[in-house]
Z-matrix of the N, CA and C atoms (Angstrom, degrees):
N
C 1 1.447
C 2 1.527 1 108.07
N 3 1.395 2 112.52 1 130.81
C 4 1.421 3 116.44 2 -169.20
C 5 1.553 4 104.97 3 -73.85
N 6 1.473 5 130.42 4 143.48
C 7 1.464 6 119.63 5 163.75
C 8 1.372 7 145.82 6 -55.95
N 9 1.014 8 125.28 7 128.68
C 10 1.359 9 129.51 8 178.73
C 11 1.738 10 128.76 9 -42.01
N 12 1.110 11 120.80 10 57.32
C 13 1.742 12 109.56 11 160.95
C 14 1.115 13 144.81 12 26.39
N 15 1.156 14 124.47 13 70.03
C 16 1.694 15 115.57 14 -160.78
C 17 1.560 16 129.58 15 -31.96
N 18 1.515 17 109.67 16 -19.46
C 19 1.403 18 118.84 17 -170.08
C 20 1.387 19 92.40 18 -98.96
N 21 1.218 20 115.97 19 4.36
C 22 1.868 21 105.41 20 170.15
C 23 1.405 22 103.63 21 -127.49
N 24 1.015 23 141.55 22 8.45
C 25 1.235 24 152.36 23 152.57
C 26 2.087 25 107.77 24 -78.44
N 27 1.358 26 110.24 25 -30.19
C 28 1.744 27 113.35 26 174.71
C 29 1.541 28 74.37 27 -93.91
N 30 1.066 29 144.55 28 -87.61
C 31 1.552 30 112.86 29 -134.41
C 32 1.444 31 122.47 30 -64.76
N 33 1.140 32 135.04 31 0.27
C 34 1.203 33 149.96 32 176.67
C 35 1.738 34 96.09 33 -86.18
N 36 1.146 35 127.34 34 -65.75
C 37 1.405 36 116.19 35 179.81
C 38 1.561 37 119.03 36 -66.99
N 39 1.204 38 108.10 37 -15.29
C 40 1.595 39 115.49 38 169.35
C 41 1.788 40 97.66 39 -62.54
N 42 1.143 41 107.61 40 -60.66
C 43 1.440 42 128.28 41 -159.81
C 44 1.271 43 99.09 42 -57.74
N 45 1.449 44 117.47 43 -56.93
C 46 1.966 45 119.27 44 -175.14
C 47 1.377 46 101.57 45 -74.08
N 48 1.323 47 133.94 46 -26.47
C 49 1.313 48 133.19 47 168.78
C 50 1.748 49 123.59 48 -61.33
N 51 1.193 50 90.74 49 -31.30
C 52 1.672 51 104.70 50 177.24
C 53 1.406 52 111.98 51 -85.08
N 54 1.240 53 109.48 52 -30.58
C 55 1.336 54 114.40 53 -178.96
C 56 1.154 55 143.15 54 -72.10
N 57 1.890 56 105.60 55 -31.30
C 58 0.983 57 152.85 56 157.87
C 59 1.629 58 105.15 57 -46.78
N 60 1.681 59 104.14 58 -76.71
C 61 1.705 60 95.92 59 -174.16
C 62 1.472 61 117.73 60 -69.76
N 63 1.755 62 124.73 61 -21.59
C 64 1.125 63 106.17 62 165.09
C 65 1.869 64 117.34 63 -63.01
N 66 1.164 65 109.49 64 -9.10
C 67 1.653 66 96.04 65 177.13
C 68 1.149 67 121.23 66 -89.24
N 69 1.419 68 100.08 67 -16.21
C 70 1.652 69 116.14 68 176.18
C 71 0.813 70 108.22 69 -72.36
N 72 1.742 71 138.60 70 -53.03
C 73 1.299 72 153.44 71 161.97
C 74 1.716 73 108.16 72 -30.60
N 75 1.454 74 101.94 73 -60.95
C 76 1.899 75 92.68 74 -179.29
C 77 1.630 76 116.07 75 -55.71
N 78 1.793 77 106.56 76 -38.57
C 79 1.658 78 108.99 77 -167.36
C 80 1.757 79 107.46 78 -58.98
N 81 1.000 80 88.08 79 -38.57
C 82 1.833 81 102.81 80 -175.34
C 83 1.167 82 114.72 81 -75.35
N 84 1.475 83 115.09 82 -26.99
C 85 1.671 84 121.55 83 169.71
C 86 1.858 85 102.59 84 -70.88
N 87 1.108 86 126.81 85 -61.05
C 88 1.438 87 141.56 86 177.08
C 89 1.646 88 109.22 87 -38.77
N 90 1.543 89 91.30 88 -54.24
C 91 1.707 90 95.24 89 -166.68
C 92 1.807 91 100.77 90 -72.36
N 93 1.013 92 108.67 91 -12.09
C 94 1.367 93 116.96 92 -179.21
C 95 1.608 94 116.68 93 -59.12
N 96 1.543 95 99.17 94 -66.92
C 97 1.115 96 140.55 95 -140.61
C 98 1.761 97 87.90 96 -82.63
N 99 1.947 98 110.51 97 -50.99
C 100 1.662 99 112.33 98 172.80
C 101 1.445 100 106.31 99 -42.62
N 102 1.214 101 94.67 100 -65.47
C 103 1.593 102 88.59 101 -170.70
C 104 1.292 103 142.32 102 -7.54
N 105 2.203 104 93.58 103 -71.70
C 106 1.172 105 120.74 104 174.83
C 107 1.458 106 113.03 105 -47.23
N 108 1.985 107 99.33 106 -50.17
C 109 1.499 108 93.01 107 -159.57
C 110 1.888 109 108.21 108 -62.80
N 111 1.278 110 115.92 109 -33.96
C 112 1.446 111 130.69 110 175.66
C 113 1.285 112 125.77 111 -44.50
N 114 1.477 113 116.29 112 -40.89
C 115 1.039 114 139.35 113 167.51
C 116 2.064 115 121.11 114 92.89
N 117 1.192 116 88.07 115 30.58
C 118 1.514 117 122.78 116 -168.52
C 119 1.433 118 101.23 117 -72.07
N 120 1.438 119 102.81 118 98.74
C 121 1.881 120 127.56 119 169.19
C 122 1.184 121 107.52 120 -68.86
N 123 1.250 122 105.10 121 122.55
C 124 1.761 123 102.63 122 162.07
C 125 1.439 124 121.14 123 -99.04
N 126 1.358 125 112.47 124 163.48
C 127 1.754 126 109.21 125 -148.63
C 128 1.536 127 106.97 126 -56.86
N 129 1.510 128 110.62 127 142.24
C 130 1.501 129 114.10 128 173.86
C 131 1.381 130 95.19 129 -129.11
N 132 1.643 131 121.55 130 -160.38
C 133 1.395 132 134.65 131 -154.31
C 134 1.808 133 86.65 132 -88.53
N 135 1.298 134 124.67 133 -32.74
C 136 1.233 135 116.32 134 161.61
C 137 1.572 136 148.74 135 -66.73
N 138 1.329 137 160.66 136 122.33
C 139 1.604 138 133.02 137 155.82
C 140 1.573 139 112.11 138 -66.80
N 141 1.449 140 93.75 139 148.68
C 142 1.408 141 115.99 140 173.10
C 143 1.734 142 103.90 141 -71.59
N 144 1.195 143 123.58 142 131.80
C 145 1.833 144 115.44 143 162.08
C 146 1.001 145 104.53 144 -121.84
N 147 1.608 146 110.49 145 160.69
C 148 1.741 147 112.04 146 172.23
C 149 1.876 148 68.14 147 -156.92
N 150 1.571 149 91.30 148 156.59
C 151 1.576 150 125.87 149 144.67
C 152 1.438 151 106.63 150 -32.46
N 153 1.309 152 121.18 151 161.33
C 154 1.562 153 139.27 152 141.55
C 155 1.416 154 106.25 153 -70.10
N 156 1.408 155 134.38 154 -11.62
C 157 1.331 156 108.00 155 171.90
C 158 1.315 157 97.50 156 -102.67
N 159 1.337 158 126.17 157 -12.83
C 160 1.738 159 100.72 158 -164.83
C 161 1.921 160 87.75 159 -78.70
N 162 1.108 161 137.88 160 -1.80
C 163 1.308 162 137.27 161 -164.83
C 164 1.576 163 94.24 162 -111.07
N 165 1.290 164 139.87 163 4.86
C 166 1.415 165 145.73 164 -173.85
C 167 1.374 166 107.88 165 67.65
N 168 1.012 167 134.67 166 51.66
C 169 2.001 168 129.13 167 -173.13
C 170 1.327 169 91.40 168 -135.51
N 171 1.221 170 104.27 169 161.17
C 172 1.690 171 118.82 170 -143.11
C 173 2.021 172 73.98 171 -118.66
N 174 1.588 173 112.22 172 103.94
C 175 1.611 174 102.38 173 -177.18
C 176 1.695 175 106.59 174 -61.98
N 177 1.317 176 113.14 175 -48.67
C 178 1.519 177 111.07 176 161.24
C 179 1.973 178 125.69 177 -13.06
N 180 1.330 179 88.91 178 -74.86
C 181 1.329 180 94.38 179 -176.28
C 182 1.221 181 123.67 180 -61.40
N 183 1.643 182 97.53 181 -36.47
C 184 1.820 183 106.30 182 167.19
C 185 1.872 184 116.11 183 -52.37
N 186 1.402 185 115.69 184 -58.25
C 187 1.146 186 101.51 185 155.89
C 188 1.431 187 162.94 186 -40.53
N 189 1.969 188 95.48 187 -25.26
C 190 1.416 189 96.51 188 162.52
C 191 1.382 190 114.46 189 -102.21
N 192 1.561 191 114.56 190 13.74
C 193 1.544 192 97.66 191 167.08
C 194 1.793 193 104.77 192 -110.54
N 195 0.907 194 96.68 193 32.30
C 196 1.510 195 101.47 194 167.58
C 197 1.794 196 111.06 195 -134.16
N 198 1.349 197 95.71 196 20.59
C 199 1.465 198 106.95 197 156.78
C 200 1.889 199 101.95 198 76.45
N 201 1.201 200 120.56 199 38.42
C 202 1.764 201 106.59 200 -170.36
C 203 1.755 202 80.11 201 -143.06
């Protein structure tokens, strides 16, 4: 196999390099964007509470595996 070219050896890492942060760019755009749509608080001087059912957990069962 003949050797690789130095000027095609940089455009290939240009290329996976570019490629790379545009995907990074979408994940971070997405994870962004879930958030918002989710409605996902980030920590304040308050906690958030809900029930075990508004979270789908059976409060019952939670109680007997915490021994009560």
């Amino acid at each position: 196999m003949p050797p690789i070219a130095g000027s095609t050896i940089r455009r290939i890492i240009t290329t996976v390099s570019l490629l790379t942060v545009a995907l990074f760019l979408v994940v971070l755009a997405t994870a962004c964007t879930t958030s918002e749509r989710d409605g996902v608080v980030w920590p304040t001087g308050e906690w958030r509470t809900a029930t075990p059912e508004e979270q789908d957990m059976d409060s019952a069962r939670l109680q007997q595996m915490l021994g009560g």
